[in-house]
ROBA-837475 format. One record per residue (C-alpha): residue number from 1; residue in three letters; x, y, z. Coordinates in Angstrom, 3 decimals, decimal comma, always signed. Layout:
! residues N
+-----+------+----------+----------+----------+
! pos ! code !        x !        y !        z !
+-----+------+----------+----------+----------+
! NUM !  ALA !        X !        Y !        Z !
...
+-----+------+----------+----------+----------+
//
This chain:
! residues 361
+-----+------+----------+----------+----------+
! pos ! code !        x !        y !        z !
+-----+------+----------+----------+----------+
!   1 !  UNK ! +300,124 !  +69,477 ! +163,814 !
!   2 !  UNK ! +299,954 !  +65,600 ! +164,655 !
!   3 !  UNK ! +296,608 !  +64,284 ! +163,814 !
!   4 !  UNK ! +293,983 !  +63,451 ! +166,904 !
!   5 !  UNK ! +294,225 !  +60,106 ! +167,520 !
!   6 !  UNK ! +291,128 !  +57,690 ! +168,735 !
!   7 !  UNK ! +291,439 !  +54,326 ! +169,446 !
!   8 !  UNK ! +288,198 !  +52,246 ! +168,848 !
!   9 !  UNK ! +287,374 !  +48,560 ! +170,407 !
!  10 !  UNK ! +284,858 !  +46,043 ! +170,667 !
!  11 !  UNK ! +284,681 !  +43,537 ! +173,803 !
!  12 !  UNK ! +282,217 !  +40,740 ! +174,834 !
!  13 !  UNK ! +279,380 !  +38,969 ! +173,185 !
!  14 !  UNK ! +279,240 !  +40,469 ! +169,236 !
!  15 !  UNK ! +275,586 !  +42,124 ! +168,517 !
!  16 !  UNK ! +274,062 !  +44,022 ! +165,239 !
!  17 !  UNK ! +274,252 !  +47,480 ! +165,397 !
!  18 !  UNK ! +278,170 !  +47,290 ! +166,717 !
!  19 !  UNK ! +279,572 !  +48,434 ! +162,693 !
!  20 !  UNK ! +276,811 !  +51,442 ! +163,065 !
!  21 !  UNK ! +278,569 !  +52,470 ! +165,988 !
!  22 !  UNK ! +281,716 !  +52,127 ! +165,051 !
!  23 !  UNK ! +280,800 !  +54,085 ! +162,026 !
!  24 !  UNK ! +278,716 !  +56,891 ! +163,484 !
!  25 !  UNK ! +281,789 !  +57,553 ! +165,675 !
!  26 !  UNK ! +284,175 !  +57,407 ! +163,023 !
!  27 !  UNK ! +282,218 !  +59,809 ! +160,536 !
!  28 !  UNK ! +280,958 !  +62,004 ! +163,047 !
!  29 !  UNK ! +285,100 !  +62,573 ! +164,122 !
!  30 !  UNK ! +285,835 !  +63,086 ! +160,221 !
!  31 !  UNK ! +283,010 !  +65,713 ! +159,608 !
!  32 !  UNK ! +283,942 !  +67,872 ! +163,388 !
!  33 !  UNK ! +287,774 !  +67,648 ! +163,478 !
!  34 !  UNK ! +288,442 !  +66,967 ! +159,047 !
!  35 !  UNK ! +289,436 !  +64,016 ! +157,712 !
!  36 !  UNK ! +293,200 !  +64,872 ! +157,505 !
!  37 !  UNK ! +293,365 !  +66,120 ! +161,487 !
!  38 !  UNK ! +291,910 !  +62,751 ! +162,803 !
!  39 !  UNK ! +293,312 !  +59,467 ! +162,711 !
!  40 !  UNK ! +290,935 !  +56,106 ! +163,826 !
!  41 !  UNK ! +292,816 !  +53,489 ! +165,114 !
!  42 !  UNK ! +291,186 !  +50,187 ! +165,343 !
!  43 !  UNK ! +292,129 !  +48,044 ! +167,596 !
!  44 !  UNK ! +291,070 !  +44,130 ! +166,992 !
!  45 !  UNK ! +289,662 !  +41,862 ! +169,417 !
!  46 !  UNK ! +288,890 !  +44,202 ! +172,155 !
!  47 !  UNK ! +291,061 !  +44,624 ! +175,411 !
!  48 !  UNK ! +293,181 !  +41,433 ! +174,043 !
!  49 !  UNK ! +294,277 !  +43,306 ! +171,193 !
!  50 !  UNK ! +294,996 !  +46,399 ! +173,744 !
!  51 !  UNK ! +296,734 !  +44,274 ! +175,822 !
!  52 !  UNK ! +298,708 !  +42,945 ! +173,158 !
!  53 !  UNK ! +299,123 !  +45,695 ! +170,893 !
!  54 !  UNK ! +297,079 !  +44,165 ! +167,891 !
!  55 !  UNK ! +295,665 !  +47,807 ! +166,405 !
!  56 !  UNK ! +295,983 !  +49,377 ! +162,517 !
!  57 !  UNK ! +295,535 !  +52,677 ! +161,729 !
!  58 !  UNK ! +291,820 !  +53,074 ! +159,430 !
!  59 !  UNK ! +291,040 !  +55,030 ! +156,467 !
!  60 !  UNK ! +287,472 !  +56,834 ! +155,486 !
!  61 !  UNK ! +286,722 !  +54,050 ! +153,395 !
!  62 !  UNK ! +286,762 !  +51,179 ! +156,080 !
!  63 !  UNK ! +283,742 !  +53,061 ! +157,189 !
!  64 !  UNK ! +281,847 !  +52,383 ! +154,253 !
!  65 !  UNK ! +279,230 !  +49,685 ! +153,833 !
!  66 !  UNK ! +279,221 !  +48,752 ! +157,371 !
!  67 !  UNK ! +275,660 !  +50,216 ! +158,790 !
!  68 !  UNK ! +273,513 !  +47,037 ! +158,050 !
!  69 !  UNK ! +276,568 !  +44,571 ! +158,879 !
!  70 !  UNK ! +275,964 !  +42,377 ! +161,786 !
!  71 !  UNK ! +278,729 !  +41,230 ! +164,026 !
!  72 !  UNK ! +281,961 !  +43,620 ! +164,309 !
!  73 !  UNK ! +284,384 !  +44,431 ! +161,917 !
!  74 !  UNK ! +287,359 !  +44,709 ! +164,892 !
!  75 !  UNK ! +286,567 !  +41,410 ! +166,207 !
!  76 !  UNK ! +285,921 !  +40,766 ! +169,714 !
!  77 !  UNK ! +286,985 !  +38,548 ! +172,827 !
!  78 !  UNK ! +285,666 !  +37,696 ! +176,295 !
!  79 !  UNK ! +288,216 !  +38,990 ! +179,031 !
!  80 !  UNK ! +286,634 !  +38,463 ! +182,522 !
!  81 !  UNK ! +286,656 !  +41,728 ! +184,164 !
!  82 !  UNK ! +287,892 !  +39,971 ! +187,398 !
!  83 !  UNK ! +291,096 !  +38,651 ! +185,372 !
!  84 !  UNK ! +292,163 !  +41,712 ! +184,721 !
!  85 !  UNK ! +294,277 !  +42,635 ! +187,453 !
!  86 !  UNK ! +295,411 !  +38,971 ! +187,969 !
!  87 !  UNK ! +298,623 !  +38,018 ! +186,805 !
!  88 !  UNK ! +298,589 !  +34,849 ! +185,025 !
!  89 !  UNK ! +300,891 !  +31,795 ! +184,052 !
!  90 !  UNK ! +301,711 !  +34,345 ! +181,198 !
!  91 !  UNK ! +303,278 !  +36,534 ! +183,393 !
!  92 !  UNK ! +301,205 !  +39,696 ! +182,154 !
!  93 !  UNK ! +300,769 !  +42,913 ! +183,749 !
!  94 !  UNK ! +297,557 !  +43,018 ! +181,819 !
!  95 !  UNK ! +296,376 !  +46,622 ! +183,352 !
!  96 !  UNK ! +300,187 !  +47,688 ! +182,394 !
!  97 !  UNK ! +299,863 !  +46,407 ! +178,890 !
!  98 !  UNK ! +297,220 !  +48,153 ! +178,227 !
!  99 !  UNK ! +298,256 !  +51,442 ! +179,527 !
! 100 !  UNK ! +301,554 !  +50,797 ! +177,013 !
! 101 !  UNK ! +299,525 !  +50,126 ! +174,155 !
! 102 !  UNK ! +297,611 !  +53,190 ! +174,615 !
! 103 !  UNK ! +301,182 !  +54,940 ! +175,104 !
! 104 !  UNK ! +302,720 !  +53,377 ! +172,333 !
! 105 !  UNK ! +299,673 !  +53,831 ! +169,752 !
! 106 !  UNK ! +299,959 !  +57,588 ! +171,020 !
! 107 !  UNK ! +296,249 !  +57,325 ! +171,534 !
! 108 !  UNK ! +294,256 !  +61,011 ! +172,829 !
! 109 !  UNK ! +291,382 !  +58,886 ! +173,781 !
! 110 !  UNK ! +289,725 !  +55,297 ! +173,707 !
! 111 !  UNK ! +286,085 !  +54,031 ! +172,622 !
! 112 !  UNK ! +284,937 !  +51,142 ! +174,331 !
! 113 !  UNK ! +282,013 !  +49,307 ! +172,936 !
! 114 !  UNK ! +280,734 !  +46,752 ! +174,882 !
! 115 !  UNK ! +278,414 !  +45,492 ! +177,813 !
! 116 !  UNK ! +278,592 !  +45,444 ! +181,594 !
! 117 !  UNK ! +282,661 !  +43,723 ! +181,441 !
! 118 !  UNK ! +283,776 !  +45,967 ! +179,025 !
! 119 !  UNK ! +282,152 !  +49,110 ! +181,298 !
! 120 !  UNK ! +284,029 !  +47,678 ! +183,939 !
! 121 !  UNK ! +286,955 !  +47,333 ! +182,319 !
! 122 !  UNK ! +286,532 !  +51,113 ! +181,049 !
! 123 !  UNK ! +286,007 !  +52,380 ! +184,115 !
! 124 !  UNK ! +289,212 !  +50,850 ! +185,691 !
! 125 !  UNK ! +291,491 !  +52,300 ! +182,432 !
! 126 !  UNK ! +289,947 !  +56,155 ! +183,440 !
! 127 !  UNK ! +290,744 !  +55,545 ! +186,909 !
! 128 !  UNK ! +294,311 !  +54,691 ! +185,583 !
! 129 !  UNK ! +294,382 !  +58,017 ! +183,849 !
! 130 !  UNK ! +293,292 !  +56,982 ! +180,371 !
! 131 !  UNK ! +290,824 !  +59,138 ! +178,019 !
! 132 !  UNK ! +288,130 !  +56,657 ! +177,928 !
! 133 !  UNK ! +284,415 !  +56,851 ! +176,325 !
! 134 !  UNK ! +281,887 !  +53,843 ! +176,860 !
! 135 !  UNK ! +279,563 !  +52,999 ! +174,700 !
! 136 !  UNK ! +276,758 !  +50,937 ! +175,736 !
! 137 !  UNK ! +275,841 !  +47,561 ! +173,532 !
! 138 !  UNK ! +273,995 !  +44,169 ! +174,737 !
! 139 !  UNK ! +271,001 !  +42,038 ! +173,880 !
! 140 !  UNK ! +270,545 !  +42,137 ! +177,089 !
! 141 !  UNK ! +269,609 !  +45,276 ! +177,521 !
! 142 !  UNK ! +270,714 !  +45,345 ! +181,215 !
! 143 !  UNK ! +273,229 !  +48,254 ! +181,510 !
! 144 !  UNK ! +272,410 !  +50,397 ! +184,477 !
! 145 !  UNK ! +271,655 !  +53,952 ! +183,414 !
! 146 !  UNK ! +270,847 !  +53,937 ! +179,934 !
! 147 !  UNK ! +266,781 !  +53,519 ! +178,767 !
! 148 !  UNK ! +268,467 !  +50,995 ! +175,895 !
! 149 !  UNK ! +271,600 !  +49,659 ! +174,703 !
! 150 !  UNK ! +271,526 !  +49,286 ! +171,092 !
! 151 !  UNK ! +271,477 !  +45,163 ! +169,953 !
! 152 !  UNK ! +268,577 !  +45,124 ! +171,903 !
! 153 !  UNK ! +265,369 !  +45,618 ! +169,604 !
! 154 !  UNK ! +266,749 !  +43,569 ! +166,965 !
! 155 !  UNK ! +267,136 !  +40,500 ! +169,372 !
! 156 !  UNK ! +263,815 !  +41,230 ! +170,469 !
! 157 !  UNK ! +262,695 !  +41,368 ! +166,653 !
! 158 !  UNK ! +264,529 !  +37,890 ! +166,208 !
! 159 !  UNK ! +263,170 !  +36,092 ! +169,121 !
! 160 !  UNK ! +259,956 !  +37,503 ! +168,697 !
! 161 !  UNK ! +259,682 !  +35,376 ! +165,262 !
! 162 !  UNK ! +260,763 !  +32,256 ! +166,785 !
! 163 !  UNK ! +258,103 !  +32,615 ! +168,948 !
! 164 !  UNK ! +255,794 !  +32,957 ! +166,197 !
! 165 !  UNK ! +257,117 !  +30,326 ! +164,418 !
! 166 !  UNK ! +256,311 !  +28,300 ! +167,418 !
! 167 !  UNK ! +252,481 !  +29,053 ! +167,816 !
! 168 !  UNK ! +251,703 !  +27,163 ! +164,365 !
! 169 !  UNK ! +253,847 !  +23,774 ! +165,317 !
! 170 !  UNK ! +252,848 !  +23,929 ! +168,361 !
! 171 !  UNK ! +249,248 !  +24,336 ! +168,107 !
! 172 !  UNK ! +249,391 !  +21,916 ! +164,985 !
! 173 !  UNK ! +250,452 !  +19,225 ! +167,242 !
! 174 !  UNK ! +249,143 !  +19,825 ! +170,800 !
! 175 !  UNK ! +252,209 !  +20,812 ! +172,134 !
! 176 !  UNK ! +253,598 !  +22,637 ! +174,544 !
! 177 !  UNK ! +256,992 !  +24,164 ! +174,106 !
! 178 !  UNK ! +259,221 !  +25,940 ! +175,529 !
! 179 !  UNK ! +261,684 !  +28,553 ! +173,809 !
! 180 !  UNK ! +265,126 !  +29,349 ! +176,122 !
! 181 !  UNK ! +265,903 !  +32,501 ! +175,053 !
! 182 !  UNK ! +268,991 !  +34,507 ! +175,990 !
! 183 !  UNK ! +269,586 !  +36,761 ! +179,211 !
! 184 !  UNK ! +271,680 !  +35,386 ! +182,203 !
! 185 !  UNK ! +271,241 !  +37,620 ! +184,501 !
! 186 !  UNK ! +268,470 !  +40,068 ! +183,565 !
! 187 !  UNK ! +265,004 !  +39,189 ! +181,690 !
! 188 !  UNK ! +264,223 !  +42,108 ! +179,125 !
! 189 !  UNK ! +264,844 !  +40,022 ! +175,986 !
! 190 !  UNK ! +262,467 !  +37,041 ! +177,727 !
! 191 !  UNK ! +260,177 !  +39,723 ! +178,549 !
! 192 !  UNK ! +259,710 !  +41,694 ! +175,488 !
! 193 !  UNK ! +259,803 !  +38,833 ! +172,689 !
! 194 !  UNK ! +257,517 !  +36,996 ! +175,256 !
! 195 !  UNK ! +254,859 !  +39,745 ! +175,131 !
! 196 !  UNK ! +255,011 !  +40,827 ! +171,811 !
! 197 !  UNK ! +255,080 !  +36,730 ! +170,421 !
! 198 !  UNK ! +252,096 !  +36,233 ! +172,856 !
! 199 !  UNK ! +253,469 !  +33,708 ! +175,181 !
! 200 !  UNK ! +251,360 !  +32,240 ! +177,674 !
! 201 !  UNK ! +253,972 !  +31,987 ! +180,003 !
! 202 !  UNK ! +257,291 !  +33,866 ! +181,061 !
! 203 !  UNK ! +259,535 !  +32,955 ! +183,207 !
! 204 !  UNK ! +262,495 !  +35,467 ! +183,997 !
! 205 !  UNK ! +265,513 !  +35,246 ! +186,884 !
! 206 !  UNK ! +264,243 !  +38,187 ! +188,595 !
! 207 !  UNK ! +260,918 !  +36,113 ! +189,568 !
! 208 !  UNK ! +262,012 !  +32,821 ! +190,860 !
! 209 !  UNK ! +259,712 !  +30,323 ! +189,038 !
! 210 !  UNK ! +256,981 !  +27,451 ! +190,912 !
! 211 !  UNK ! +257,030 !  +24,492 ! +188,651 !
! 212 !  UNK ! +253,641 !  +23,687 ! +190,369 !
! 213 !  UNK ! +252,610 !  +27,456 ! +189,508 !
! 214 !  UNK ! +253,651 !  +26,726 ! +186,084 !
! 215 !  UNK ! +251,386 !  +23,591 ! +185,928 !
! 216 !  UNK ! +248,167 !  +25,241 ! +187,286 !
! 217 !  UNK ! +248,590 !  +27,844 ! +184,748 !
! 218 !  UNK ! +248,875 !  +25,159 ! +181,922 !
! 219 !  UNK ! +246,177 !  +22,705 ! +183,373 !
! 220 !  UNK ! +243,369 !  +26,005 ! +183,658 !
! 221 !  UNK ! +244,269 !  +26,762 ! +179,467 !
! 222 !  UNK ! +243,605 !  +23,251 ! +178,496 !
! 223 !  UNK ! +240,177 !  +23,528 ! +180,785 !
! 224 !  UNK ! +239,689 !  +26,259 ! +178,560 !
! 225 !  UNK ! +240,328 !  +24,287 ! +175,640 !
! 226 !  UNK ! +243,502 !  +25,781 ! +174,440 !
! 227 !  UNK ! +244,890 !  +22,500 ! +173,324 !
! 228 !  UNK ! +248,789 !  +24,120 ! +173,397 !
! 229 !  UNK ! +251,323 !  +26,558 ! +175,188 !
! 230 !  UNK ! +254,141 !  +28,685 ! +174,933 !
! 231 !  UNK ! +256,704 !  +28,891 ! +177,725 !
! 232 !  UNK ! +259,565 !  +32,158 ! +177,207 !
! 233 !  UNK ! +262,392 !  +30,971 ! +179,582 !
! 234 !  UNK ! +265,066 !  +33,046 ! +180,312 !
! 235 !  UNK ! +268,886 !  +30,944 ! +180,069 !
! 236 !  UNK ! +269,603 !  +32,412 ! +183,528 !
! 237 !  UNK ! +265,750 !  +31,722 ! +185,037 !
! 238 !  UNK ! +265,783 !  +29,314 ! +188,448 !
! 239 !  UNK ! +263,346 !  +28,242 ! +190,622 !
! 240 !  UNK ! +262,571 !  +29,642 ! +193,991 !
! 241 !  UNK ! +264,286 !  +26,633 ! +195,684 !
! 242 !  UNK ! +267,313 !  +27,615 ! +193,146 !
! 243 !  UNK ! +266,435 !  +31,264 ! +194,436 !
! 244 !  UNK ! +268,323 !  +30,688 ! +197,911 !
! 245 !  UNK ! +271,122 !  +29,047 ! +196,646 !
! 246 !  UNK ! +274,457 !  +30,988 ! +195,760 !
! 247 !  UNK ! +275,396 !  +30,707 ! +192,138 !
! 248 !  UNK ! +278,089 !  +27,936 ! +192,771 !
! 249 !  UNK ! +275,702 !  +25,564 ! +194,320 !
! 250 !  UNK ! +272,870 !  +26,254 ! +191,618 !
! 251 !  UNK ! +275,528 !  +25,544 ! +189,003 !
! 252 !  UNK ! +276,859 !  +22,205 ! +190,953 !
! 253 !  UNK ! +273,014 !  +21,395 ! +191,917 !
! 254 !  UNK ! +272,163 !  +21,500 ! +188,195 !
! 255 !  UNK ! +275,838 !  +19,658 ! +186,854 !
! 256 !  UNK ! +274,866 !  +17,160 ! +189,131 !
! 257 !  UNK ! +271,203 !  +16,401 ! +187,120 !
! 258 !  UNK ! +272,770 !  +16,738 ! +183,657 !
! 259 !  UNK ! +271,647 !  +20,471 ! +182,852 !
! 260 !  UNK ! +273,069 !  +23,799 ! +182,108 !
! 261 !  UNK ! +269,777 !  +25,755 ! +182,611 !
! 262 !  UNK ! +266,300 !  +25,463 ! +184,088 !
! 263 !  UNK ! +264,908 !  +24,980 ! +180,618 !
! 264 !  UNK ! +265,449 !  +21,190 ! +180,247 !
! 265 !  UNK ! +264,485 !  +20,186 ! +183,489 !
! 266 !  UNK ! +261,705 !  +21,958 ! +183,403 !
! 267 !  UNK ! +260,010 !  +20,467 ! +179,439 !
! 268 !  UNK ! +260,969 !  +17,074 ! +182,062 !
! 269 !  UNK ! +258,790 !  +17,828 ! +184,831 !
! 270 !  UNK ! +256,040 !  +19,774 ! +183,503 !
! 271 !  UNK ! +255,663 !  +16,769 ! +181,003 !
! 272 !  UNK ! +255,412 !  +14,517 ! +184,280 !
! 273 !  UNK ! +252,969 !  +16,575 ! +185,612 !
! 274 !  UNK ! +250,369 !  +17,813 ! +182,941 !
! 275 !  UNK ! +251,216 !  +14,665 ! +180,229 !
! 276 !  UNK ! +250,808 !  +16,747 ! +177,347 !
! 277 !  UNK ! +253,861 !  +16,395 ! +175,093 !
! 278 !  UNK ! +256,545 !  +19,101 ! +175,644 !
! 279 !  UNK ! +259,120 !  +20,303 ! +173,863 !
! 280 !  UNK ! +262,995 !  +22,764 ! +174,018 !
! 281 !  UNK ! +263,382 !  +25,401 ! +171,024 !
! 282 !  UNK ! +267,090 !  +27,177 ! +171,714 !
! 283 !  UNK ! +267,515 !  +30,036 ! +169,245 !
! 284 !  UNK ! +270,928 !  +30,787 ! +170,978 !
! 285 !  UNK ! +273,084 !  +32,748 ! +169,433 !
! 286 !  UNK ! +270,470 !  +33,322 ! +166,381 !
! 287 !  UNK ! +269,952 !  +35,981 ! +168,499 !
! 288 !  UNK ! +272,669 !  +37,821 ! +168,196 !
! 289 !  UNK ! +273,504 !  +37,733 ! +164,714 !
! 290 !  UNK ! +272,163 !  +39,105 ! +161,487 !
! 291 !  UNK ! +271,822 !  +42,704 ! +160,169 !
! 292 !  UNK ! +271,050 !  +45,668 ! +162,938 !
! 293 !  UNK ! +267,049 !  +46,383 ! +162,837 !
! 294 !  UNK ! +266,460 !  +50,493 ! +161,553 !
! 295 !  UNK ! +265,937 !  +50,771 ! +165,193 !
! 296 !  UNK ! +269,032 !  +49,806 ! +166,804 !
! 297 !  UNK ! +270,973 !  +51,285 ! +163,179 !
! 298 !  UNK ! +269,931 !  +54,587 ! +164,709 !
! 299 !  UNK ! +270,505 !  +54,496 ! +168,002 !
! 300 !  UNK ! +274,067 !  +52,797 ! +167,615 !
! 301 !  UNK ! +274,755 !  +55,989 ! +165,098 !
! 302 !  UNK ! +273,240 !  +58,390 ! +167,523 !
! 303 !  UNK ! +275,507 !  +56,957 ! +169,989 !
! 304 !  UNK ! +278,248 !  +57,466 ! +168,166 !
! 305 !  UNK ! +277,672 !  +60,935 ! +167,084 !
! 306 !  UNK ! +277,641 !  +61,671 ! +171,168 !
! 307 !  UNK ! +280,294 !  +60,203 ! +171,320 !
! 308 !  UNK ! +282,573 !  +62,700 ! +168,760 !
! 309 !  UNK ! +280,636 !  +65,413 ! +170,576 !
! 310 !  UNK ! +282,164 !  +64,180 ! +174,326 !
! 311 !  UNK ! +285,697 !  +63,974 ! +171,938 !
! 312 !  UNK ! +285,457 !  +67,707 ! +171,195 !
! 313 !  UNK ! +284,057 !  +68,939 ! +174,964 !
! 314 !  UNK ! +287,280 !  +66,762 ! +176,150 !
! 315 !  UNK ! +284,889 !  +65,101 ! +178,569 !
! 316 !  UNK ! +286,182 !  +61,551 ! +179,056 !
! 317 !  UNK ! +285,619 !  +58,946 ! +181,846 !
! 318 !  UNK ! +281,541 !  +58,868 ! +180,607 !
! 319 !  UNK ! +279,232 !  +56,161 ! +178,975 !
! 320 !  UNK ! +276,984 !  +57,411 ! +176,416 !
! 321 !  UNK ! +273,625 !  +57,158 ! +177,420 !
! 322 !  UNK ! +269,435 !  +57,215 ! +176,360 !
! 323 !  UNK ! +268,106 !  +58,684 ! +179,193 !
! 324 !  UNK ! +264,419 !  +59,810 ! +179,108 !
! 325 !  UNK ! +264,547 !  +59,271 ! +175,470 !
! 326 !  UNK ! +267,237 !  +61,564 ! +175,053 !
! 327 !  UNK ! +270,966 !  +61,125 ! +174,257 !
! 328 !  UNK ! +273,296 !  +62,102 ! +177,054 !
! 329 !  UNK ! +275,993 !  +60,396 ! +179,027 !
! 330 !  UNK ! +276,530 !  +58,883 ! +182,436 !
! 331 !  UNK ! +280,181 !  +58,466 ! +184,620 !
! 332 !  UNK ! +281,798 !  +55,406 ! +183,763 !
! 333 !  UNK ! +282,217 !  +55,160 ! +187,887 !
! 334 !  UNK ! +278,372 !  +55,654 ! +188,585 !
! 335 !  UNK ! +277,450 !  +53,083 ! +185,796 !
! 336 !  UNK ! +280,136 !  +50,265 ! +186,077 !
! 337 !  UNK ! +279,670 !  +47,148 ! +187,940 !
! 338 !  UNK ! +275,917 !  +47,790 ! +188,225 !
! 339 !  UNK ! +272,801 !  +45,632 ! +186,671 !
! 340 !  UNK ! +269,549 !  +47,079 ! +185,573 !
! 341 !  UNK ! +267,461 !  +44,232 ! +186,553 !
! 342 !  UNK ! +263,759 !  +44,030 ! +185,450 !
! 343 !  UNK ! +261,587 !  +44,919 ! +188,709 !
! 344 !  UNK ! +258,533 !  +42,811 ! +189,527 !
! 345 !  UNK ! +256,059 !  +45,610 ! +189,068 !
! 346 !  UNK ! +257,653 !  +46,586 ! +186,104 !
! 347 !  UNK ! +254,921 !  +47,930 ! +183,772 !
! 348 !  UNK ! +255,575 !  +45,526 ! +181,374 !
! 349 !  UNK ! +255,218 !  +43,080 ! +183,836 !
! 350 !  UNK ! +252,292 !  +44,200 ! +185,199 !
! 351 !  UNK ! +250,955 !  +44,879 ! +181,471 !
! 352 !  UNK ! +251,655 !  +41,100 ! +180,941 !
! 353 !  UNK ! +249,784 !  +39,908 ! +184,104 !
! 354 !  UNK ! +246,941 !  +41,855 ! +183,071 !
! 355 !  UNK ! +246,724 !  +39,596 ! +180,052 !
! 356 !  UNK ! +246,398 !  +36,409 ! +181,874 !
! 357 !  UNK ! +250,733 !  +35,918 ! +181,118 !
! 358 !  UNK ! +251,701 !  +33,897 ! +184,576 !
! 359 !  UNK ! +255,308 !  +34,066 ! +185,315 !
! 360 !  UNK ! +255,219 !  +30,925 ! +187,413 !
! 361 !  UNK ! +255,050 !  +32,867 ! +190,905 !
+-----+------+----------+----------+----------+
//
């Protein structure tokens, strides 16, 4: 009897708890089906490697001593979801490629680890008639339809101690800074670290910022005598002039003054406006790397445990899920494409405003 097959890829950003998955997957297959009827197939550098055919067949023991590694032992690469079905200069059928490396690998199903592209991405190989699992990883916590994507709570543990390394230099010094921390699109990460470091502002893109709002806030501590500040700025924050802009023009707007984000220009004007000496911490990709918190090592296991189990019940075309604090699994076509933004009377939010934390509106 040939063995059962699963291919297993990682696409997008890297973030910890990625291995665990891979792993829970992997041993939870071994332990339901036997080690000799099951054959992982890992396939490096996400959908470039299954668009190119870059895969090796894995043993039991590549599985070993990967739950507290960081990063991803398959590699990963950033294919734009809107590329996809665009032939290039290359000449590619990439949607065909990928269907023949599937073919060729004699795959009975594929694991897709990865954020809102690689969802995509999945969802458009199960429409194409492909045995395809999703399973949910980002910092930024912003996949629709799951409570938490593993990655998550250790990015909040990171950024939560550079915040807290912050406080002392900053207060030290009469300073105010400002820490950009990562999140595009949605403001979880900014959110979380920003309450649980004790910022005294927060500033995320789903509430468009007042520089002026931001000032008040800072001029009414130092009346109080707090003689420094801490700013959490989301990388994808903008102002509520920036707010009715489309994203091209924000991006040309902001090329134009010399900056990538609202961060810099920001430190600039507040300085202008309050004098007290401001400073830019930029953790960047700090926050993605380093060993998987016990947190996130359980969840990205747990995941991939659900994972075997959706293997066995034959039930592809799903993303593995946390939904009311319980594993389960969502259709890769009601999930895909979609952004779980933060809401303005999120109770985190609103938990934060009733601390005195101003979000600049």
């Amino acid at each position: 009897m040939a063995k059962l097959r699963i291919g297993i890829l990682t696409s997008g950003g890297d973030c910890p708890g990625l291995n665990a998955a891979i792993r829970g997957a992997a041993r939870a297959c071994y332990e339901k089906f036997g080690t000799d009827k099951v054959q992982i197939v890992g396939i490096q550098n996400g959908y470039y490697g299954l668009i190119n055919n870059i895969a090796h067949d894995m043993d039991p023991d590549d599985f070993s001593g990967i739950l507290t590694r960081g990063g991803t032992i398959l590699g990963t690469k950033r294919m734009q979801f809107k590329m996809m079905s665009v032939i290039g200069e290359d000449n590619v059928d990439k949607v065909k490629a990928m269907k023949k490396t599937y073919k060729d690998q004699k795959l009975d199903c594929l694991l897709t680890l990865g954020g809102n592209g690689t969802h995509k991405t999945a969802n458009l190989l199960s429409s194409e008639g492909l045995n395809v699992i999703g399973l949910p990883k980002t910092i930024d916590d912003d996949i629709y339809g799951t409570d938490v994507t593993f990655g998550f709570h250790t990015a909040v543990d990171t950024a939560t101690d550079v915040i807290d390394r912050l406080h002392t230099t900053a207060a030290s010094h009469s300073r105010l800074l400002m820490v950009e921390i990562m999140g595009n699109k949605a403001g979880w990460l900014t959110l979380y670290s920003g309450i649980a470091g004790g910022a005294d502002i927060i500033i995320i893109p789903e509430i468009p910022y007042d520089t002026n709002k931001i000032v008040q806030a800072l001029n009414k501590r130092a009346a109080m005598g707090r003689t420094f500040s801490i700013i959490a700025v989301a990388e994808g924050a903008y102002d509520i002039n920036e707010a009715k802009m489309k994203k091209k023009e924000r991006a040309e707007k902001r090329a134009a003054q010399g900056y990538t984000t609202a961060t810099a220009r920001l430190a600039k004007d507040v300085q202008a406006a309050t004098g007290i000496e401001t400073r830019v911490c930029t953790p960047g990709h700090m926050l993605r790397g380093g060993s998987p918190s016990a947190y996130d090592r359980i969840l990205a296991t747990k995941f991939g445990v659900h994972a075997a189990d959706l293997i066995e019940k034959e039930k592809f075309g799903y993303s593995v899920a946390l939904i009311n604090s319980s594993i389960g699994e969502n259709k890769l076509s009601d999930v895909a494409g979609k952004t779980k933004f933060v809401c303005p009377d999120d109770q985190y939010v609103c938990a934060a405003r009733a601390l005195g934390i101003s979000f600049g509106d």
